[in-house]
C-alpha positions as CSV (number, residue, x, y, z in Angstrom):
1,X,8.4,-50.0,3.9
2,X,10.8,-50.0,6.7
3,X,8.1,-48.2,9.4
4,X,5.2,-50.9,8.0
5,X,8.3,-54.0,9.0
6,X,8.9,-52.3,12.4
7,X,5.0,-51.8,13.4
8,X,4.3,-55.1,12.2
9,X,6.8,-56.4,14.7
10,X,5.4,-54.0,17.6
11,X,2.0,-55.3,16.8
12,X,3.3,-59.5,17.5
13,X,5.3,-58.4,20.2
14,X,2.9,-56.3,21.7
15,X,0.1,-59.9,21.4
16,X,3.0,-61.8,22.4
17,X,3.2,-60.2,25.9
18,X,-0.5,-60.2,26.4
19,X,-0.7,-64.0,26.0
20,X,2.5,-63.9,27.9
21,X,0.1,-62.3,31.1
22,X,-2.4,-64.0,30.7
23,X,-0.9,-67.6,30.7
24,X,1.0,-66.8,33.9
25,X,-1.9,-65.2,35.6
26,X,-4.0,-68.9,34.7
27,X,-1.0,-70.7,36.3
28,X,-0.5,-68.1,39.7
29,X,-1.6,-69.5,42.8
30,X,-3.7,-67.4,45.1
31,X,-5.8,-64.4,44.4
32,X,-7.6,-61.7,46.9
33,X,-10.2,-62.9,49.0
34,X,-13.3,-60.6,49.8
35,X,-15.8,-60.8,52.6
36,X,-18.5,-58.9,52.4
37,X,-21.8,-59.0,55.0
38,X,-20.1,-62.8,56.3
39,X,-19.6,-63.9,52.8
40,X,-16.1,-64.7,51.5
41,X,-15.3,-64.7,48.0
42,X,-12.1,-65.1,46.5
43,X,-10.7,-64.6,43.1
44,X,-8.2,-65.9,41.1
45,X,-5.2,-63.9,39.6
46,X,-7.3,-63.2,36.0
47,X,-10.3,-62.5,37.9
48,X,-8.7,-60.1,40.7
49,X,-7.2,-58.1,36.9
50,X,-10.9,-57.8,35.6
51,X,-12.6,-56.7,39.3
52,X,-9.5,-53.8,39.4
53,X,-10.7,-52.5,36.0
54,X,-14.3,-52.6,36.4
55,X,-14.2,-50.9,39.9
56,X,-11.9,-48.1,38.2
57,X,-14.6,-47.8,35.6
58,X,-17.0,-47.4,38.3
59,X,-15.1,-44.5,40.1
60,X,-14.9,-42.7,36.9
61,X,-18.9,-42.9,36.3
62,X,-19.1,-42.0,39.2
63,X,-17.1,-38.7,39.6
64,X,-18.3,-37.9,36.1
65,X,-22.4,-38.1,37.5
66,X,-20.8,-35.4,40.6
67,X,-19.5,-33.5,37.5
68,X,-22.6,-33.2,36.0
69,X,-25.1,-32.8,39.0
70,X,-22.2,-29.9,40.0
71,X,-22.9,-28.1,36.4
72,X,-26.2,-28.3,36.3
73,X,-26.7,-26.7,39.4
74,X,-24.0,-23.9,38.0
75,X,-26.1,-23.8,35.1
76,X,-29.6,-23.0,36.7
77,X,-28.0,-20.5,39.2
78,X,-26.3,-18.6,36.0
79,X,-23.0,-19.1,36.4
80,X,-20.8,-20.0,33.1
81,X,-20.3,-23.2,33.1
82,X,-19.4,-26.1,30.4
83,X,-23.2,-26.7,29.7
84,X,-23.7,-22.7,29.3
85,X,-20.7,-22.6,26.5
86,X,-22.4,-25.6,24.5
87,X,-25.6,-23.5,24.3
88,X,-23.6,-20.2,23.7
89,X,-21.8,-21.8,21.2
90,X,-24.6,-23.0,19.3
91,X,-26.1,-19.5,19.4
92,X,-23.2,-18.3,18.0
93,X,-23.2,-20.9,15.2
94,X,-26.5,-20.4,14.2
95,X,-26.0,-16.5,14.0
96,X,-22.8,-16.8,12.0
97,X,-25.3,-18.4,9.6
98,X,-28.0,-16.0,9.4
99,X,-25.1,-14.0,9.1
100,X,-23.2,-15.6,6.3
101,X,-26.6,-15.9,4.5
102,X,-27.9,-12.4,5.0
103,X,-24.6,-12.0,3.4
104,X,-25.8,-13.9,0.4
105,X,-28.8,-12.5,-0.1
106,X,-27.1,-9.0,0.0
107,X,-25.0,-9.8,-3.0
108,X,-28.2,-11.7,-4.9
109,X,-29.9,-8.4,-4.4
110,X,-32.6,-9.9,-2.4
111,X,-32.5,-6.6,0.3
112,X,-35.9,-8.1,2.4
113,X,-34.5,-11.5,2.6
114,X,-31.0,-9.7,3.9
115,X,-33.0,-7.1,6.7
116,X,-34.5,-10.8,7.9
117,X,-31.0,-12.6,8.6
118,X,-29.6,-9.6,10.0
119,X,-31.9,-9.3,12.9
120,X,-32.1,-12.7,13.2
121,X,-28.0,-12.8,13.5
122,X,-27.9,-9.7,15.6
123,X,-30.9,-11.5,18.1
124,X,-28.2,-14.7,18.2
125,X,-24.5,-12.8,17.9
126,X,-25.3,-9.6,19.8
127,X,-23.0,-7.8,17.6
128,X,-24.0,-4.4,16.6
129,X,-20.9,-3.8,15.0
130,X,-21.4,-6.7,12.4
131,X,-25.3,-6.9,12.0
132,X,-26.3,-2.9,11.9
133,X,-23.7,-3.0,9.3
134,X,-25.8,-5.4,7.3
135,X,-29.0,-4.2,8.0
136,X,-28.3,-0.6,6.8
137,X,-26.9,-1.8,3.6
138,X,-29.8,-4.7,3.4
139,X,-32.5,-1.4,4.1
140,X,-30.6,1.0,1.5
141,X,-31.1,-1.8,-1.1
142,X,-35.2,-2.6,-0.3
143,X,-35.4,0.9,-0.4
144,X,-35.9,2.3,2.9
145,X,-33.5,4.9,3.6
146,X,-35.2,5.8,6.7
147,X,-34.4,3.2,8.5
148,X,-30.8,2.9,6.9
149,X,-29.9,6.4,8.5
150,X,-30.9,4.9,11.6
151,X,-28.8,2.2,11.7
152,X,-26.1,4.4,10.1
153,X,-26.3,6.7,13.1
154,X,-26.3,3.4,15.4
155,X,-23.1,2.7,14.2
156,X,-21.8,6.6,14.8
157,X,-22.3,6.3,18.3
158,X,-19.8,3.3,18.5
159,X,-16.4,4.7,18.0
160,X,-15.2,1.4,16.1
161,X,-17.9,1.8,13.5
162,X,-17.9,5.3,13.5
163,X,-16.1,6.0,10.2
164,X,-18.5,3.6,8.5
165,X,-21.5,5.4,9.7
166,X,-20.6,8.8,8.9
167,X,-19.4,6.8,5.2
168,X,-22.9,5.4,5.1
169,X,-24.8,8.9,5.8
170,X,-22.2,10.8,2.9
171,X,-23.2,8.4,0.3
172,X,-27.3,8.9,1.7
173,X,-26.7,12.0,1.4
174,X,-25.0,12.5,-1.7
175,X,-27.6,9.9,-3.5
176,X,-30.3,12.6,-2.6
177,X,-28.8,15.5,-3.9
178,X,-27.9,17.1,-0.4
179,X,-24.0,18.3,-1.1
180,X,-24.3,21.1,1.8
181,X,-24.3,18.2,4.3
182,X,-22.3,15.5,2.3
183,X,-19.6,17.9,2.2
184,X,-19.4,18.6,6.1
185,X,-19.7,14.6,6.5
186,X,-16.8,13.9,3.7
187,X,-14.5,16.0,5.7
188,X,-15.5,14.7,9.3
189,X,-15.4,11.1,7.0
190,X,-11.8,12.2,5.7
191,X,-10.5,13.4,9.4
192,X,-11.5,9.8,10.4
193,X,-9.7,8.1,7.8
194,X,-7.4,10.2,5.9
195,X,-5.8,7.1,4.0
196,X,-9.1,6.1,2.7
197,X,-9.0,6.5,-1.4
198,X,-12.8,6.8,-2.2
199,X,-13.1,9.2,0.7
200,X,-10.6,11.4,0.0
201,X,-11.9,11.6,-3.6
202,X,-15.3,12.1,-2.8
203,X,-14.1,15.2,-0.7
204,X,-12.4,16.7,-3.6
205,X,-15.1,16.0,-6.0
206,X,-17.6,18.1,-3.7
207,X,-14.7,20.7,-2.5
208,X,-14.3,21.7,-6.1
209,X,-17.9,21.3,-7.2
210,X,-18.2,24.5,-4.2
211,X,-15.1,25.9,-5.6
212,X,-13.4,25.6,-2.4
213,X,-10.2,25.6,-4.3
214,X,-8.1,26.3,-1.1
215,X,-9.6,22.8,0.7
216,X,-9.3,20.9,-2.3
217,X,-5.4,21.5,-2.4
218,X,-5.3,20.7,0.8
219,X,-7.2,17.6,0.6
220,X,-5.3,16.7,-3.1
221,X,-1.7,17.7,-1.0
222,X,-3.1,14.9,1.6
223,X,-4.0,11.9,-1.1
224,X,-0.4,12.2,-2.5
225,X,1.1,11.9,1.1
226,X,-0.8,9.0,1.3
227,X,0.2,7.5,-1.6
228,X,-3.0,8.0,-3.9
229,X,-1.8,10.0,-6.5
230,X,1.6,9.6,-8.6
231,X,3.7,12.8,-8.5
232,X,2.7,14.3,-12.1
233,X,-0.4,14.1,-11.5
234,X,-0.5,15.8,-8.3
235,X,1.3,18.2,-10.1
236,X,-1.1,19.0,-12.7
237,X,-4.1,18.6,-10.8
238,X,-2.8,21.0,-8.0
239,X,-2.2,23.5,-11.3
240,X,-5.6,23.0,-12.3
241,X,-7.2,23.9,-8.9
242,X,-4.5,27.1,-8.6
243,X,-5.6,27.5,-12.1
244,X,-9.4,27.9,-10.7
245,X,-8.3,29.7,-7.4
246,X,-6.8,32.4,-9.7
247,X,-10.0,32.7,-12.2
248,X,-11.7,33.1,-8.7
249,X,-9.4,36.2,-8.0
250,X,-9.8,38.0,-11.3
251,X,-13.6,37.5,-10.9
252,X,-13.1,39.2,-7.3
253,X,-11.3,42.0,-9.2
254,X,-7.7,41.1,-7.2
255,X,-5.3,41.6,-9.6
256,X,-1.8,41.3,-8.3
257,X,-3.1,38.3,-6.2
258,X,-4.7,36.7,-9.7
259,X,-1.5,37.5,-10.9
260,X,0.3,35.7,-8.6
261,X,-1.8,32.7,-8.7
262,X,-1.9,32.5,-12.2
263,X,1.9,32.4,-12.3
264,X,1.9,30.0,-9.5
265,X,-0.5,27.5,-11.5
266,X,1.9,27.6,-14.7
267,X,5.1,26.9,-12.8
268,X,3.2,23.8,-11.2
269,X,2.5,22.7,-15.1
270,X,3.9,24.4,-17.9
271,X,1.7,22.4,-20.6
272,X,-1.5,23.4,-19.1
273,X,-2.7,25.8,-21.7
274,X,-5.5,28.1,-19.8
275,X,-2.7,28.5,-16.9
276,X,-0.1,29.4,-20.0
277,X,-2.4,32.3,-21.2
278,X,-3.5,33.4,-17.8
279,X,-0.1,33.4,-16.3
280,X,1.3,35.2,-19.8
281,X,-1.6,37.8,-19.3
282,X,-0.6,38.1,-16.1
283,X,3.3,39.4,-17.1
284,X,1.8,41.4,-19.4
285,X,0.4,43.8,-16.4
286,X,3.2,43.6,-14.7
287,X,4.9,44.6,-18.6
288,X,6.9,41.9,-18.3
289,X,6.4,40.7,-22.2
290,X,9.6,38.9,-22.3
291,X,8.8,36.7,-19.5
292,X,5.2,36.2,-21.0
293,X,7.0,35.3,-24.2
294,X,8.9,32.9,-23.0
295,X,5.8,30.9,-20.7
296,X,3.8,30.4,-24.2
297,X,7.0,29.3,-26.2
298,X,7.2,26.9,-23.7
299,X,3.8,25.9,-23.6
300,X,3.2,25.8,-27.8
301,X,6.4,23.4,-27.6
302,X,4.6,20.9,-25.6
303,X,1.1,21.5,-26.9
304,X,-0.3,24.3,-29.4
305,X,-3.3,25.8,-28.9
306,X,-5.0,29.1,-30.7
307,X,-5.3,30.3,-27.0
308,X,-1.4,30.6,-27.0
309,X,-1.6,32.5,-30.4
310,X,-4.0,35.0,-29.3
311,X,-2.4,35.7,-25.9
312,X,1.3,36.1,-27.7
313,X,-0.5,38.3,-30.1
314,X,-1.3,40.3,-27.4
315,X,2.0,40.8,-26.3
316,X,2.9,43.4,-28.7
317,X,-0.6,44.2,-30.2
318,X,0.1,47.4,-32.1
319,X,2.6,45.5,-34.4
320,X,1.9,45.4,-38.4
321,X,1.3,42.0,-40.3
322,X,5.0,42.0,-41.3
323,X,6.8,42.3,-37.4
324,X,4.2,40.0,-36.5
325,X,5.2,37.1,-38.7
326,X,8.9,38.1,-37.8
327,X,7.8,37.5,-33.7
328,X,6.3,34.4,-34.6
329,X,9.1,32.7,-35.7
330,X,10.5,32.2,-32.3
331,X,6.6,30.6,-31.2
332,X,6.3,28.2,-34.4
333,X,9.7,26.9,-34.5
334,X,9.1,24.4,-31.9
335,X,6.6,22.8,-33.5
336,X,6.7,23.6,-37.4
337,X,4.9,20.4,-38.7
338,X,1.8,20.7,-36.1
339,X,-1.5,20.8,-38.0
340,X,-2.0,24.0,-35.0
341,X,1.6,25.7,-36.8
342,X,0.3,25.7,-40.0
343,X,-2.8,27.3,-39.4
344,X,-1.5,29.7,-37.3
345,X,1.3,30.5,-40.4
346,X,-1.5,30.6,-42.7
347,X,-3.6,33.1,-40.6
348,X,-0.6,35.0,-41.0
349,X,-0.1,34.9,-44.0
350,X,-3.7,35.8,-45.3
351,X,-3.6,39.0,-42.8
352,X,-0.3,40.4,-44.8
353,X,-2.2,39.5,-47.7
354,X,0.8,36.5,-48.7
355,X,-1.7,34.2,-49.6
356,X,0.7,32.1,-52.2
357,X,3.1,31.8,-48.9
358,X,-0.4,31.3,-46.8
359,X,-1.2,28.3,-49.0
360,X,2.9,26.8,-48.7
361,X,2.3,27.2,-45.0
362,X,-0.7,25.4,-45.1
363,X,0.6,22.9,-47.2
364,X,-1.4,19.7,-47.6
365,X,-3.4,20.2,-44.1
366,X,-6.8,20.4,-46.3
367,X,-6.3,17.0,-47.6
368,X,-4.4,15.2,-44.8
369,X,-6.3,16.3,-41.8
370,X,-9.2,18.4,-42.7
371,X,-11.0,20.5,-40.3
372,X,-13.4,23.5,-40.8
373,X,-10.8,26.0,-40.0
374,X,-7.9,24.9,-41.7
375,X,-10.8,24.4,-45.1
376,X,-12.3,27.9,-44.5
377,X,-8.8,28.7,-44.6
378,X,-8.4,27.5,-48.1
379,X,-11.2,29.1,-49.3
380,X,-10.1,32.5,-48.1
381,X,-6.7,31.9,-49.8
382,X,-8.5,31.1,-53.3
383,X,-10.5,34.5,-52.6
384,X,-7.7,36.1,-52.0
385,X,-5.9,34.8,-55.3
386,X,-8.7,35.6,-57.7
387,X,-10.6,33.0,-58.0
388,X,-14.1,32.1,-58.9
389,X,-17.2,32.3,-56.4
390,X,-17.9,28.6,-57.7
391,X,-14.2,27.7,-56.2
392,X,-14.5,29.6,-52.8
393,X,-18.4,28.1,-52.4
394,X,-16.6,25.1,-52.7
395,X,-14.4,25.2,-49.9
396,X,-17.2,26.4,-48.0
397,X,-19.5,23.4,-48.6
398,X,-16.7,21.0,-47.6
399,X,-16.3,23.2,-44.3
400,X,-19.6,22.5,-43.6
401,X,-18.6,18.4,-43.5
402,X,-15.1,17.8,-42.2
403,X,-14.3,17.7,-38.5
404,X,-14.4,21.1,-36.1
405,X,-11.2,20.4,-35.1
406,X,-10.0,20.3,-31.6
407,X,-12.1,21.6,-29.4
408,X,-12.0,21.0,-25.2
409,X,-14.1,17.1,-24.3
410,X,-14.2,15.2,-21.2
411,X,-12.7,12.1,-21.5
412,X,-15.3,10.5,-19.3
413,X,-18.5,11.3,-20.9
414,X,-17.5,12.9,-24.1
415,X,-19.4,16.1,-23.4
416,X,-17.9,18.9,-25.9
417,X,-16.9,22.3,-23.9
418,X,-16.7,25.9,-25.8
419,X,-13.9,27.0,-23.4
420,X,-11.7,24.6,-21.1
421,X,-13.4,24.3,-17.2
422,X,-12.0,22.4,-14.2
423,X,-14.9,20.3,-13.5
424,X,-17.3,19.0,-16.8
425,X,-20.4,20.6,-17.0
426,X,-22.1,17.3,-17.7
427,X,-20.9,14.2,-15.7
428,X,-19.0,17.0,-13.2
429,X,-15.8,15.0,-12.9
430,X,-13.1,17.0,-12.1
431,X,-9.7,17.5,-14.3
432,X,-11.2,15.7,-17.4
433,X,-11.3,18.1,-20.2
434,X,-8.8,17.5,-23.3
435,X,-7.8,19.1,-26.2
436,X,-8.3,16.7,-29.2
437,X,-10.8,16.2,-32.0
438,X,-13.6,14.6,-31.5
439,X,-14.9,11.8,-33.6
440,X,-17.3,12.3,-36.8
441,X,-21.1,11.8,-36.3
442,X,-22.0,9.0,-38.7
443,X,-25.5,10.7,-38.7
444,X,-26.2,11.0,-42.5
445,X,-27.0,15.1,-43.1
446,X,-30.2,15.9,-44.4
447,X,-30.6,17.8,-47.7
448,X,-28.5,16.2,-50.3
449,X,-25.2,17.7,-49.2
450,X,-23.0,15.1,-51.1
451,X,-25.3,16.2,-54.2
452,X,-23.8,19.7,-54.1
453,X,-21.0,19.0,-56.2
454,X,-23.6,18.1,-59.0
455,X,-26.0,21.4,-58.5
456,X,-23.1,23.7,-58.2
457,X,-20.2,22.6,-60.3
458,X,-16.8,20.4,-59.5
459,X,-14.1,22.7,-58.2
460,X,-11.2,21.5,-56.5
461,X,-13.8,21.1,-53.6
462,X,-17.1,20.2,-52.7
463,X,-19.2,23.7,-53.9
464,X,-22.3,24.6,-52.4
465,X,-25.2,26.4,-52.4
466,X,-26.4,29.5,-50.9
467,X,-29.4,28.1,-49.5
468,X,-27.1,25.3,-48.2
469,X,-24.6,27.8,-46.5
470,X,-27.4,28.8,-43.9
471,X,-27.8,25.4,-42.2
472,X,-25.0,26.1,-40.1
473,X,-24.8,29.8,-39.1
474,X,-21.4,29.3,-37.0
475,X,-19.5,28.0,-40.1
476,X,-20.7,31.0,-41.9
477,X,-19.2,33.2,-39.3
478,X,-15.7,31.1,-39.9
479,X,-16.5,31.6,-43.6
480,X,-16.2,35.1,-43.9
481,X,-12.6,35.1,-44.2
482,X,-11.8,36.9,-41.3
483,X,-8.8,35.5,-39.2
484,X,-8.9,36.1,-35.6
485,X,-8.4,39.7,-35.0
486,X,-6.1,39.2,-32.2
487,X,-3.8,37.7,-34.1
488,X,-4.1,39.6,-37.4
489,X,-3.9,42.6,-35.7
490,X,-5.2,46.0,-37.4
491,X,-5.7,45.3,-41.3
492,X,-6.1,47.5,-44.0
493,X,-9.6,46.9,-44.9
494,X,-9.5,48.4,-48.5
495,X,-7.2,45.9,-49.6
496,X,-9.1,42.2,-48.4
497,X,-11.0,40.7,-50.8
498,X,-14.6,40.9,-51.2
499,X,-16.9,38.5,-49.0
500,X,-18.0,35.1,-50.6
501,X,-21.1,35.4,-48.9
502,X,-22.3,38.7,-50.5
């Protein structure tokens, strides 16, 4: 309010003074008199004001015309001059545009439209570095590759671009199938750019594809420097890829450096159950069981596997059913209500021939978290107590329908693995492979199976039929009631009861 008073003021002031000049200029005597070719003028005060102003005016169109006669002739002998900017300057604005809408038609997916604007932004800009960039990505999406490596290797030659053309030829590369070549270019790629994620990921995907376990540590040591990978799982990938180095030793026949490496991948990550075994095997040469004890106690406390069973079965492997349950104690003590524990107990159990203690260890498993094992299991306990063929066919029926248990799947496509690998045989991604159960197929099974019950009789599960029993041949070798020899150890074969199947 205050600043609108005070230029309000200014404003009457200001018109004030004006009228002010002009009324004493009206009432001046005298003026400037002007002859010019024997003619005298003269002008009055106001008059002699306006001639000052329009000659000033004058001057300035004047020395503006020089100005302009001055650039033009800058312009036609080449120099750079004001004229030269306006038309570079519109060159460069109507490049930006082909630019910004090659752009466009990049991200619409229309790869013709985009190979268009990028040559007519690299004819206005004369940018390599910008337009080959966009006319390699605008070729790879029409389709022509060829002329995408082209531009690709433009872009090598200039050592600004250069990481983004070797990039560009990887991915070529790699989309058509050549990983001899996409290898050698990830690395040069990586050299260039070791703090680039998707690079350095690419490298190890393809270093341990070519089991080059020694580079993909390397190139894993180099991503957690960088700040790519969070400690534990540097850790446990680093195990998995010593892991792999050693496999690679014991295939080469190396055994004190398989050994060694095996030891060296379980101390980088105890849970990691293949290293566990391999590491325990490893002290076992050496006959070193109390160290190999003590790596698979460690590693059933964090995660139970069968592999751990078998390889602390083979520990002391000339032991009878009775020591054996007595060693064990110190294994399943850790984890005592694990679905893994009780199987294991069981297993035990049914190879002393225990099987009222088998079925307390294997408590409610059967009903609670069913799997074909743990019901296979049961039936061999019911054999082994006496009862009826209609009873044990039972348990084998309903083996035939629960879950497999855990078995080793990738997490990223779900593929199902008979024994743990690095890398997944399907979708090849590296360090993916879990130990969990996978999920029930809600495939209906052919046959009748949940009419079974009704053919055979109703014992205290689902019974089969014979004819029924050979639709799976793998469950029939889990039905046979015999436990995994390595952890049974040597039975007496007189005493184990006869075989359902028979």
């Amino acid at each position: 309010m205050l600043w609108s008073l005070i230029k309000i003021v200014l404003f009457v002031v200001l018109v004030a003074a004006l009228a002010w000049g002009a009324g004493f200029l009206l009432e001046s005597q005298g003026g400037i008199q002007l002859t010019v070719a024997g003619t005298e003028y003269t002008l009055g005060p106001l008059q002699s004001v306006i001639a000052v102003l329009l000659l000033m005016l004058a001057v300035w169109l004047l020395l503006k015309i020089v100005a302009l006669l001055s650039a033009t002739w800058h312009f036609l002998n080449g120099d750079e001059t004001a004229l030269s900017r306006y038309f570079d300057r519109n060159r460069e604005r109507k490049g930006y545009e082909a630019l910004s809408d090659g752009l466009m038609a990049l991200a619409s997916g229309e790869g013709q439209l985009a190979m268009a604007k990028a040559a007519k932004a690299d004819r206005y800009l004369k940018r390599p570095a910008l337009t080959n960039l966009l006319t390699a990505q605008a070729a790879e999406l029409a389709g022509d590759h060829h002329k995408a490596e082209r531009t690709y290797r433009k872009l090598v030659e200039d050592e600004k671009t250069r990481f983004v053309g070797v990039r560009g030829i990887m991915k070529q590369k790699l989309a058509e199938g050549d990983t001899e070549t996409a290898l050698k270019l990830a690395e040069k790629a990586f050299a260039l750019k070791p703090k680039h994620e998707e690079t350095g990921d690419t490298l190890l995907k393809l270093q341990a594809e070519k089991h080059d376990w020694t580079g993909a540590r390397h190139t894993l040591q180099a991503k957690y420097k960088n700040g790519h990978l969070p400690r534990d799982v540097h850790k446990r990938r680093d195990a998995v890829l010593a892991l792999s180095e050693a496999r690679e030793v014991i295939a080469e026949g190396n055994s004190i450096e398989a050994r060694e490496a095996a030891i060296e991948a379980n101390r980088l990550s105890p849970d990691l159950v293949p290293a566990a075994v391999m590491a325990a095997r490893g002290y076992i040469d050496q006959g070193k069981p109390r160290y190999a004890a003590k790596v698979l106690q460690k590693a059933w406390s964090v995660h139970p596997h069968p592999d751990l069973a078998a390889a602390f079965a083979e520990v002391q492997p000339e032991e009878t059913p009775q020591q054996r349950i007595k060693r064990f104690r110190a294994l399943t003590k850790s984890q005592p209500d694990h679905a893994e524990t009780k199987m294991l107990l069981a297993e035990l159990h049914i190879a002393n021939e225990d099987f009222p203690e088998a079925r307390r260890a294997l408590g409610d498993l059967v009903e609670t978290d069913p799997s074909a094992r743990s019901v296979t299991l049961m039936a061999a306990i019911e054999r082994g107590e006496g009862a009826s063929d209609t009873v044990v066919k039972g348990w084998l029926t309903r083996a035939l329908n629960v879950s497999r248990g855990p078995q080793w799947i990738c997490e990223n496509c779900h593929h199902i693995h008979a024994e743990w690998k690095p890398i997944c045989e399907n979708c090849e991604s590296f360090d993916t492979l879990e130990w969990k159960t996978p999920p029930l197929s809600e495939v209906a099974m052919p046959s009748g199976v949940q009419m079974l019950p009704l053919i055979v009789g109703t014992p205290e599960a689902a019974p089969p039929t014979e004819g029924a029993l050979t639709t799976r041949t793998d469950d029939i070798e889990e039905a046979e009631l015999v436990t995994d020899p390595e952890i049974s150890g040597q039975q007496d074969t007189s005493k184990r009861p006869p075989d359902p199947t028979a």
